[in-house]
N, C-alpha and C positions, 0 to 999 in steps of 0.2 A: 253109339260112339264110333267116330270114325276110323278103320284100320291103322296100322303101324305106315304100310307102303302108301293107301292114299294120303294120310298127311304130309309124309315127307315129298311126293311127287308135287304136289301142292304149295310146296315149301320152294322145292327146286323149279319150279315156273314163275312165280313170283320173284324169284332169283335172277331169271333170267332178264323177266323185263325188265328191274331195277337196274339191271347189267348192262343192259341196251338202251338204257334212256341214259346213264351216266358216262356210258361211251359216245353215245351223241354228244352229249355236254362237252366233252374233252376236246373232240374233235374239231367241234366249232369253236371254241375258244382261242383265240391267238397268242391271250398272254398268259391264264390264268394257272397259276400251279394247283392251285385248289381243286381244279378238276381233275385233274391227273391224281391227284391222292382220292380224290372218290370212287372213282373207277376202278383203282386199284383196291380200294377198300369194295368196291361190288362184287368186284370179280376173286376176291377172297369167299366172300360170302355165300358165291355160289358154288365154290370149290369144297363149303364146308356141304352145301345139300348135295352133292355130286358123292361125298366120300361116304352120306350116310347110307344114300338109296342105291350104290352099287355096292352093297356089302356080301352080291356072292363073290365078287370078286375080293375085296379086302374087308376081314370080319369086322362086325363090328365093336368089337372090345377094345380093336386096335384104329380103325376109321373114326369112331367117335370118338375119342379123347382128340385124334389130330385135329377133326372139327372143328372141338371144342376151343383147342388154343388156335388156329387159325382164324376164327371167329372172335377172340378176342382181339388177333391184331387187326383186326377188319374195321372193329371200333375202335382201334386206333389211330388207322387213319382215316378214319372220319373224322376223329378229333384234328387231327395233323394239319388237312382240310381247313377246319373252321381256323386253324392258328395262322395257318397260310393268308386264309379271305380278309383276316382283321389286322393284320400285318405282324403277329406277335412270333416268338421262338418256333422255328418247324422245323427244328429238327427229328428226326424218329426214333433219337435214342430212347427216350422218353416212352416211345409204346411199344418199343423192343425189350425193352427193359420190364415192362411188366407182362409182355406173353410169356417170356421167357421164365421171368419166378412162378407165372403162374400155370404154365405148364411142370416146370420144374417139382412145385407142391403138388402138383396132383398125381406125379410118378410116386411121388416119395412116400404120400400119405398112404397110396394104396400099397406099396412096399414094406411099409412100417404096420401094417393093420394086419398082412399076411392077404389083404384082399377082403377084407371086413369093409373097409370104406373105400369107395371107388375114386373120392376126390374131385367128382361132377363139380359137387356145389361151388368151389373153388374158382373153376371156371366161369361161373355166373358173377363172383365178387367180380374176378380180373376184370368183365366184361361192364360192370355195373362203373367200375373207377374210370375206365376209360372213355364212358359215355358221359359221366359225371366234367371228365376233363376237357370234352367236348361243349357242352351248354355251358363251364365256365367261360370257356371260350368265347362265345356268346356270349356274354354279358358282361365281361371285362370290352368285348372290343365295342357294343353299345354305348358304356359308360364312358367309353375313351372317347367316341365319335360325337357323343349329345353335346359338349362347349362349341364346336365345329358346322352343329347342322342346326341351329335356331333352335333346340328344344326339339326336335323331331326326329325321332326315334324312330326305326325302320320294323312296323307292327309284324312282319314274320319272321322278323330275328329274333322278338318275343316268343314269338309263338313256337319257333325253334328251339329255342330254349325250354319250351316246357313239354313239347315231345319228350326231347335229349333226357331230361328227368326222368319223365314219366317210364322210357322206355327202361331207363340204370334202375329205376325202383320196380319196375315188374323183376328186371332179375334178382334183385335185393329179396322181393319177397319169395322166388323161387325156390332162392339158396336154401335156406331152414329144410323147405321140402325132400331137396338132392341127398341132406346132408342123413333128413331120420329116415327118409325112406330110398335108399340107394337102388340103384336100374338094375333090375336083373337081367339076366340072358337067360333065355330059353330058344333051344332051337337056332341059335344068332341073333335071335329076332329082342330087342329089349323090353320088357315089361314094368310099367310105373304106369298107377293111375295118371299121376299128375305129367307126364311128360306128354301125353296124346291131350290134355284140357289144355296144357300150356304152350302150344309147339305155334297153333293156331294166328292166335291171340301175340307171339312174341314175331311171327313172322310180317305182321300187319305194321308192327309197331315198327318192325326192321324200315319195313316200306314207304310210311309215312314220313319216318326219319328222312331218307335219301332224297325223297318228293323235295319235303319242304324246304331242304339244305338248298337243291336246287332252284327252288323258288326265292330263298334267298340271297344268293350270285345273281338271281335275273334282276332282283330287286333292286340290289345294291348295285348293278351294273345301269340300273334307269336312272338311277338318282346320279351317279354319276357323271352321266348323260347332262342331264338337267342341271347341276356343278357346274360343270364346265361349260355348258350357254350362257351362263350369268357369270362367271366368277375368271379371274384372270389365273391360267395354269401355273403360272412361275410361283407368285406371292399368294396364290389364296385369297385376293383381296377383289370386291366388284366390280368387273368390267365396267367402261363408260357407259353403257348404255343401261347396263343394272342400275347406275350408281344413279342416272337419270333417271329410272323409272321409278326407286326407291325414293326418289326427291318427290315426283310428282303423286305418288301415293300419300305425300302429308303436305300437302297444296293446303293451305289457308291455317298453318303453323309459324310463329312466329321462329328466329334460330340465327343461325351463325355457320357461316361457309367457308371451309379454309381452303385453300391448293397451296400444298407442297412441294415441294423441288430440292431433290439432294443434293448437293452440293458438290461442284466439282468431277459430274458421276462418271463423264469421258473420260478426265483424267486418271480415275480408279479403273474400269477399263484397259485402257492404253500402258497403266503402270503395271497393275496385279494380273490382268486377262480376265475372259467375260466370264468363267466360271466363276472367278472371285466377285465378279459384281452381280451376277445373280444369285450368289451367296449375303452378298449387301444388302441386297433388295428383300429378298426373303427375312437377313435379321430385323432389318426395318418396320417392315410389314408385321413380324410375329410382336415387334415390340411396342409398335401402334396401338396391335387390337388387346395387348393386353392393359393398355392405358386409358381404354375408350370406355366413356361410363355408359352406363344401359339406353342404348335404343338411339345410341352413335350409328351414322353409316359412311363406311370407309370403303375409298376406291380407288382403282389404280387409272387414271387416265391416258396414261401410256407413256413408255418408257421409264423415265423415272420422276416425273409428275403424280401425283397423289392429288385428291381429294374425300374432304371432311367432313360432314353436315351434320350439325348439332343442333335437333329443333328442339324448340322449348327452354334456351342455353339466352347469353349476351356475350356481348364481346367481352367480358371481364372474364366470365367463364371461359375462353375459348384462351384467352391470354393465359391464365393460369395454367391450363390444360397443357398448352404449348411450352412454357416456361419446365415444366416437370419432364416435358416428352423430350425436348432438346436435350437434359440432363441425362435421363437415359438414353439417349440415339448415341451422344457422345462419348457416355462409357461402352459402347459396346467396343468387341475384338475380334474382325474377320481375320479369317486365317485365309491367305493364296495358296494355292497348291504346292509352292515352293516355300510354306513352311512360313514365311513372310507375313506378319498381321499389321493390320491397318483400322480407320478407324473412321467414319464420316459424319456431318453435320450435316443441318439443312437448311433451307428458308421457307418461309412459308408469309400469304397473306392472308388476311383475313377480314368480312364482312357481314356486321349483321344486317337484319333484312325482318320488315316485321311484315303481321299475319296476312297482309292484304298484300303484298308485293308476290307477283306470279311472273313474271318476268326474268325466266332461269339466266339466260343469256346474258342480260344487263345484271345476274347478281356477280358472274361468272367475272365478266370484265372486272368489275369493282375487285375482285378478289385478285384478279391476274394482277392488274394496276399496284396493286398493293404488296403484291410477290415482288415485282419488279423493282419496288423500292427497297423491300428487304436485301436482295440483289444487290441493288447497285450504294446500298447502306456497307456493305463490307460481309454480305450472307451470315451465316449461322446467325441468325435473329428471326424475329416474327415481327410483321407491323402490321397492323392496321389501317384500313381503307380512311384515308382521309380527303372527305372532299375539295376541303380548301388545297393542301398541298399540291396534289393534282391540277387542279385550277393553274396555281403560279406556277408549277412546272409548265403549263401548256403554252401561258404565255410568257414564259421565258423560250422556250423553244422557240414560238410565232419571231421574238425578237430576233434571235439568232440568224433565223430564215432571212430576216428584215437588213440585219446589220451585218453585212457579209464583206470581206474586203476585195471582193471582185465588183460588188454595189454598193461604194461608199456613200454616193449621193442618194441613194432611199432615206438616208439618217431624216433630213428635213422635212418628210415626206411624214 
């Protein structure tokens, strides 16, 4: 079995490195707070193997209890970390709060026993809850991101999560141990079987933990890479060219193509200011996709033009869809920055298209054509692509060209 000094020297190298890889992180990071609380939580970690292995200098009956509780806040901001990464409460009250009792119990216990119970084990709970509150972390912000990422789930934030466990239950089962068989001193030096089997084995676990935390920042920082190549930053919603390439992935599906257009959206601009209408754009957008039935593809084609592609739909479907969506777009209520709330409609047209028509462009027009008529109908409405109407429009126009009163004499012509 290995000595007292070489495990903790062993403990405190390991320390270091996880100390210097989480400082790198931080340092290249531009925005991320998340790093900055790992790092802080490293560099606790190794301030606890710093306090144990210099104990000619500060004994250790008095260095290892500080460990102890500074090691719990260590895993706390680990937790802090993962709340930051997943955008939830980060504040530190939360894992100040529990160093703090659980230092506090482990003065008192040993206080109140006369020195019969040292109160270790105490520190292993503290340490267990707060890695516990971490892998929740973890998996509340999974469950939050899977309606946002198609069903795909970021596989090392799983697997982060069952570190986070695994490592709060190696303390869990510690605790019992701490508790029947308390650390003796001898000489300064502490004696416990189980803390030279357990010291190992808990410091690995430390390790893995901080690894895979930061393998998943690299993770979620790809994927959000890959986000924003396809998707438009404002609304969340498919860039043109997503929107087109998700069209031509179900080539030889029959369906129904709408393009949108809000209504009015300059003058929401010009009145409220562009914060408020990028706040329009965004309620719009959230209230699209919550309207859209499975295996819809919604896009923003720029500015405040939208489109809709509905395969395997008919224009009857695509009518009623629109009919429900107008009702909600119109109850909605932005608020401007000056407190000011307003409200917008939209038009939209729309064309179905069956399974053999591959011609994106000529479905695209059909659909513009048809917007335009929504438009010039009086908007907040939806129409549908009609070919005859089109037709008379066109030569009514032809006529108008024809019958001008700068060329009266074309009439007989």
């Amino acid at each position: 079995m290995l000595d007292f000094t070489t495990v903790f020297v062993f403990s405190t190298a390991i320390s270091i490195f996880v100390c210097i890889v989480c400082g790198l992180a931080w340092w290249n990071d531009a925005t991320g707070l998340e790093t900055r609380h790992w790092f802080i939580a490293s560099l606790l970690q190794l301030t606890c193997s710093l306090l144990i292995i210099l104990n000619d200098v500060i004994p250790l009956d008095i260095g290892g209890y500080l460990s102890g509780i500074i090691s719990t806040a260590a895993s706390g901001y680990l937790a802090l970390g993962y709340r930051q990464l997943y955008g939830q409460d980060s504040r530190s009250r939360g894992i100040l709060f529990v160093s703090f009792w659980t230092g506090t119990a482990v003065y008192l216990t040993k206080f109140l026993t006369d020195g019969q119970q040292d109160g270790i084990w105490l520190l292993y709970l503290g340490g267990s809850v707060n890695l516990i509150v971490a892998a929740q972390a973890v998996c509340r912000g999974l469950r939050a991101e899977k309606p946002h990422s198609g069903g795909q789930r970021c596989r090392y934030g799983r697997f982060a999560a069952y570190i986070l466990i695994g490592y709060a239950a190696a303390y869990v089962v510690i605790s019992p141990l701490a508790f029947f068989y308390p650390i003796q001193f001898v000489d300064g030096k502490p004696v416990s079987f189980w803390l030279q089997v357990t010291t190992i084995p808990l410091v690995l676990l430390n390790m893995a933990a901080y690894l895979v935390t930061l393998v998943v920042k690299l993770e979620r920082a790809t994927e959000r890479q890959r986000h924003l190549a396809n998707h438009d930053g404002l609304t969340g919603a498919l860039n043109r060219k997503a929107f087109y390439d998700a069209w031509s992935r179900r080539a030889g599906q029959d369906g129904v193509l709408v393009v949108i257009d809000i209504d009015h959206f300059k003058s929401v601009n010009d009145s409220y200011g562009h914060h408020a209408g990028d706040d329009a754009l965004k309620a719009f957008c959230e209230a699209v996709k919550q309207a859209l039935p499975p295996g819809a593809v919604f896009g923003r084609l720029g500015g405040e033009e939208f489109a809709l592609l509905l395969t395997g739909s008919h224009a009857g479907d695509a009518a009623h869809l629109l009919h429900d969506l107008r009702d909600v777009v119109s109850g909605l209520s932005v608020s401007a920055r000056d407190s000011r709330a307003f409200s917008i409609t939209f038009s939209a047209g729309y064309v179905g298209f069956d399974a053999g028509e591959d011609d994106m462009d000529r479905i695209f027009a059909a659909a513009d054509r048809a917007l335009y008529a929504a438009k010039n109908g009086g908007r907040d409405r939806a129409v549908a692509f009609d070919p005859g109407s089109v037709l008379r429009r066109d030569v009514e126009h032809l006529r108008s060209a024809v019958v001008s009163p700068a060329n009266p004499t074309q009439v007989s012509a």
